[in-house]
Structures are given as structure tokens and as C-alpha cells.
N, C-alpha and C positions, 0 to 999 in steps of 0.2 A: 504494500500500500504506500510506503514511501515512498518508492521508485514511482508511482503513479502521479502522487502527490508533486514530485520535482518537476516529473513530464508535462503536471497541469501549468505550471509556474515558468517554462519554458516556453510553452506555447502564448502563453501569456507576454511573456517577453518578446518571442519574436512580431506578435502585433503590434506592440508600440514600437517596434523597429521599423515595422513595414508604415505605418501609419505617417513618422517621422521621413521616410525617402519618401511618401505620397506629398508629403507637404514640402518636402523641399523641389518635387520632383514638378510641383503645380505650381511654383515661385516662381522656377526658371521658368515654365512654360508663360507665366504673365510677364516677365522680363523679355521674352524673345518677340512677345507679341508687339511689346513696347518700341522695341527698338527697330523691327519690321514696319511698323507706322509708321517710324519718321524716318524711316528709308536708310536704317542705319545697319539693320542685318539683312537675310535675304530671309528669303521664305524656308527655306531647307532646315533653319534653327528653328521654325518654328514647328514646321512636321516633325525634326528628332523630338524634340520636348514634348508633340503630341504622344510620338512611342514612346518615352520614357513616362509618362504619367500614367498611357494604359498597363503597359508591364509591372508598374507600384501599385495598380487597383488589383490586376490579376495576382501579383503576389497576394497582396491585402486578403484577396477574396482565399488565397491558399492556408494564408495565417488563421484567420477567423476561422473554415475548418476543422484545420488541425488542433485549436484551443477544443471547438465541441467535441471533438474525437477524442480527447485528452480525458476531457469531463466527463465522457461515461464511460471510459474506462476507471476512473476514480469512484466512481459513485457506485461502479460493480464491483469493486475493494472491498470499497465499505459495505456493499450490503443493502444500496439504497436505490430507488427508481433509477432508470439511469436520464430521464427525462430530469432530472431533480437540478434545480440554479444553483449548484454548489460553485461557493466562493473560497478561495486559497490566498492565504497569506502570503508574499514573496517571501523567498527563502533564496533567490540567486544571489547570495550577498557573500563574499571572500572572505573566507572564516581558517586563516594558518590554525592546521590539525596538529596538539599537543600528544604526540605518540614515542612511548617508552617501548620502542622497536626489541628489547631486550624481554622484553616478559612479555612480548606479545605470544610466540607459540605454544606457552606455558599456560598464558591465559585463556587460548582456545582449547589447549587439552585437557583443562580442568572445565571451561562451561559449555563445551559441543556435547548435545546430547548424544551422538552415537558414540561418541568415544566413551562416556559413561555407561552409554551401553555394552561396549565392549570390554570395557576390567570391570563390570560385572558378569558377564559371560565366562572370563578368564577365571574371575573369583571363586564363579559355581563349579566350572570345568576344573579345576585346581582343590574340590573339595572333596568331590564324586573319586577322583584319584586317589585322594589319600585315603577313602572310606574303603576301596578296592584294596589298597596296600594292608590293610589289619586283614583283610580275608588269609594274609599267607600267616600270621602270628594263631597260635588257641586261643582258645576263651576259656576264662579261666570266671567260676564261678565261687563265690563264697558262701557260707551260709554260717552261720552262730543260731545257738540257743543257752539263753538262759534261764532258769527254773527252780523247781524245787517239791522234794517229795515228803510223806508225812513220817514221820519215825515217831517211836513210841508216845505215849499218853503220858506226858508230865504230872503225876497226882502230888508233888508235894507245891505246884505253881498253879494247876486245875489249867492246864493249859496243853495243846498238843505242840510237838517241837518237830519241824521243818527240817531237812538237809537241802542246801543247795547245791544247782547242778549247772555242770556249765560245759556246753559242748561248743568246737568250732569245726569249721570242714571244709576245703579248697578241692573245689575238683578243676580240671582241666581236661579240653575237648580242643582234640586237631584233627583233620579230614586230613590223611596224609595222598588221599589220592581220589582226585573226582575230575576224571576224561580232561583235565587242560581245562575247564569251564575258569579256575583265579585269574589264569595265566591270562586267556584270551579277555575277560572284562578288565584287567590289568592292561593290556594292549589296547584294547578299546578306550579305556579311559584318558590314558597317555596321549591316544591319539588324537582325542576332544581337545585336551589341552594342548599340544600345538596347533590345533587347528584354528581353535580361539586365542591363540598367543600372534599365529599368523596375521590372524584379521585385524587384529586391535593393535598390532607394526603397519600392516595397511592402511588404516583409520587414519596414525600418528600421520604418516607419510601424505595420505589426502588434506590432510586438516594446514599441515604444515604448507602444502603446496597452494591450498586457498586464501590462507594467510600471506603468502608471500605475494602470489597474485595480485589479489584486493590490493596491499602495500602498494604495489608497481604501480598498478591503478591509481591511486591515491594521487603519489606523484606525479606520474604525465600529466595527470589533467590541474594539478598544482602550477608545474612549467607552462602549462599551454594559455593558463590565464595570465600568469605575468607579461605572455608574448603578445597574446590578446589585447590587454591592457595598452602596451606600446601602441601596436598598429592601431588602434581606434585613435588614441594620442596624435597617431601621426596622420591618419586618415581624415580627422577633422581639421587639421591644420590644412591640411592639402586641399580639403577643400573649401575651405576657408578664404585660401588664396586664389585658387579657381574661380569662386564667384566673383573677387573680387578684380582680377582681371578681366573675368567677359560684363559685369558690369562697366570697369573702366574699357571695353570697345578693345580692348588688348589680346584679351582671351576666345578661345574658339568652344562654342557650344559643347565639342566633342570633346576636348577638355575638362568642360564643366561635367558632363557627364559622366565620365570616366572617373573622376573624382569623388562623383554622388553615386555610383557605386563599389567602390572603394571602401566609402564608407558604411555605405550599407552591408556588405558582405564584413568590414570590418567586429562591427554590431552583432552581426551574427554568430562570428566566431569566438566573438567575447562568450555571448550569451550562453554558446553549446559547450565550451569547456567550462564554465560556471555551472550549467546541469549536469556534465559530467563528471563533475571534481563533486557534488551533493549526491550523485548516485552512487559512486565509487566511497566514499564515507558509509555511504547506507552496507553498501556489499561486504565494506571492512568489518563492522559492527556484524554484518551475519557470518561472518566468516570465521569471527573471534565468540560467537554463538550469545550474542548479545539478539536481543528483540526489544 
């Protein structure tokens, strides 16, 4: 449900991205008109900016979408109509992950539940073995009695007088010979136990590898929004300076365009490593058997 959660907050994002190159993309389109009036551009700027506006509505119309396609796959998370106005808090916001990389595989082999399943498995298979290993010792039974029987008629006490008694007895029982039946549940049982020793070195072995993954994850998409970062930095200055050249009659339409989407792909690329630096946290968190 998290990962669905992030996807709503994504889609979300890339409509006010789209929405933002609509409105810059309709600016130029009133600027080229302007300047086609007074005979200052040609008409060719003002048909690109016609393409460049309809391609910002057809994205647009792709954003919006992809937002409702988001929403009900969220709302089938949760459990709810999928027709339901469910509204999502942003959450693409750059959060450096405090991670003690040392007790991380420690920490999933202690709260992944199949790993707990499995040294429980080990546990049981490891006790059925040692129950099999007394079958080759005897059994050795004990018994006691203590008592007491009447002896004569006391007449100078008017009392009768007692002797006590006191017996003990150990006996002991070995099968010195029954067809191989110890031997073979002896084998048997040995062989439960590596078998479950096997699986739960397999388990360790998965668990540590999804750990490590998740990690890897974590990171790329750590670097990819620093880089992100940059190029939008650099993307809005560029175009920044583009308008302001084909404004000043310097700059050429295709310039400006090139520019305004620069930026908008810029934007985009922010936004998808910001979703996938909050989904690769999520997959951390299940990987280390957190919920």
C-alpha cells in the first residue's frame, strides 16, 4: 500500500509539471503571436508554439490519467470503492536515510518472519533427533516402597506396635535388536535436521541478498536526485535565458522550445527519482521485515 501511496503522489507531481510547461508553453504561444502582429516574427513561430501547446494539453490529458489510474489502484490497497476521491498527502520530499549499514543483516535475520520460521523448524528438527538418540541408551525404571507391618499387641502401652518397611528396585530394559527400525529413524531424523539447517543457510542467504539489494536501491535513487536537482537548476536557468533572448528578438522560437522542454523533462526526472528513492525506502523497510 505504500508503494501505491508514493505512485498516487507521483502522478500527482507529474501534473503540476505538465500543467507548468502548459503555461509556459501558452506564454510563448501569446508572445509569438505578438511579435507576428507587428511583423517582427514570421508565422512558423507561431505554428511551433501552436505544436508545442497541443503536445503540453496531450501530455496534460496523459498526467491526469495516470493520477486516476494511481487512485484506484490505492483505494484497492486499502480496501475501498475504487471510484472513492481519495486525497494523499505529498510525500516526494528529500529525506537523507539514517542507516546503520552494520546491523542491518542482523536486523533482518532477527524480524523476517520466514527466517523465524526456519530456526524454529531447525529447533523442532534438532529435538525429534535427540528424542531418536535415547532410543539406543535402556530405560531404566525405578520404583520405592515405603511401609509398615503390625507386630505384636503392646498390653503394657494398650497399643499395637508397627515395623517399618522399606523397599527400593531399579530395573532396566534394552531392545538389543529390532530389524534396524533406531538406526533408520536415527537417519531419518538427522536427515530432517540438515535438511532444515539447509533451508534456514538459504533463508540467511535470501534475506541477506534483499537487504543488500533494497540498500543498492536506496542509493541510486539517492545519487539520481542530487543529479536531478542540478539539471532542473540548470534547466530553468537555460530557460530562463531563452525566453529572455526571443523576447529581446535575439532568440529563435526553437531555442525557446528546446529549452521549455529541457525543463520539463528536467521536472520529470526530479520527480521519478524522488518516487523512487520513497519506494526503495519502503522495499528497505520490507526487506529488513519491518511493516
Amino acid at each position: 500500500m505504500k508503494e501505491a501511496f508514493t505512485n498516487m503522489n507521483f502522478a500527482r507531481r507529474l501534473i503540476r509539471v505538465q500543467e507548468q510547461a502548459l503555461d509556459r508553453a501558452q506564454l510563448n504561444l501569446r508572445s509569438s503571436q505578438g511579435f507576428f502582429e507587428v511583423g517582427t516574427r514570421p508565422k512558423s513561430d507561431v505554428v511551433r508554439s501552436e505544436v508545442d501547446v497541443a503536445n503540453a494539453r496531450v501530455a496534460l490529458i496523459q498526467a491526469r490519467n495516470a493520477e486516476r489510474l494511481a487512485r484506484v489502484a490505492l483505494n484497492t490497497a486499502m480496501g475501498i470503492p475504487a471510484d472513492t476521491p481519495t486525497e494523499v498527502q505529498d510525500n516526494l520530499v528529500y529525506q537523507p536515510l539514517t542507516i546503520d549499514r552494520t546491523q542491518l543483516i542482523a536486523k533482518a535475520l532477527a524480524q523476517r518472519p520466514e527466517q523465524r520460521q526456519a530456526n524454529l523448524v531447525v529447533s523442532q528438527a534438532d529435538a525429534q533427533a535427540r528424542r531418536t538418540v535415547r532410543d539406543f541408551f535402556p530405560d531404566i525404571v525405578g520404583t520405592g516402597f515405603i511401609g509398615a507391618n503390625r507386630a505384636d499387641f503392646n498390653t503394657a502401652h494398650g497399643r499395637a506396635d508397627f515395623n517399618q518397611i522399606w523397599e527400593a528396585a531399579l530395573q532396566l530394559s534394552w531392545t538389543l535388536f529390532d530389524g534396524g527400525n533406531r538406526i533408520a529413524r536415527f537417519r531419518e531424523a538427522k536427515a530432517n535436521v540438515d535438511g532444515a539447517v539447509a533451508r534456514m543457510k538459504a533463508s540467511e542467504l535470501n534475506i541477506s541478498r534483499d537487504v543488500e539489494q533494497a540498500l543498492m536501491n536506496v542509493d541510486e535513487a539517492d545519487q539520481r536526485i542530487q543529479a536531478a536537482q542540478v539539471a532542473v537548476a540548470s534547466a530553468q536557468e537555460n530557460f530562463r535565458l531563452a525566453q529572455g533572448r526571443f523576447d529581446a528578438g535575439v532568440g529563435t522560437i526553437l531555442e525557446l522550445t528546446d529549452a521549455q522542454l529541457a525543463l520539463t523533462q528536467a521536472l520529470n526526472t526530479e520527480a521519478q527519482a524522488l518516487s523512487d528513492y520513497r519506494i526503495a525506502v519502503v522495499r528497505l523497510e520490507r526487506a529488513l521485515g519491518q511493516r
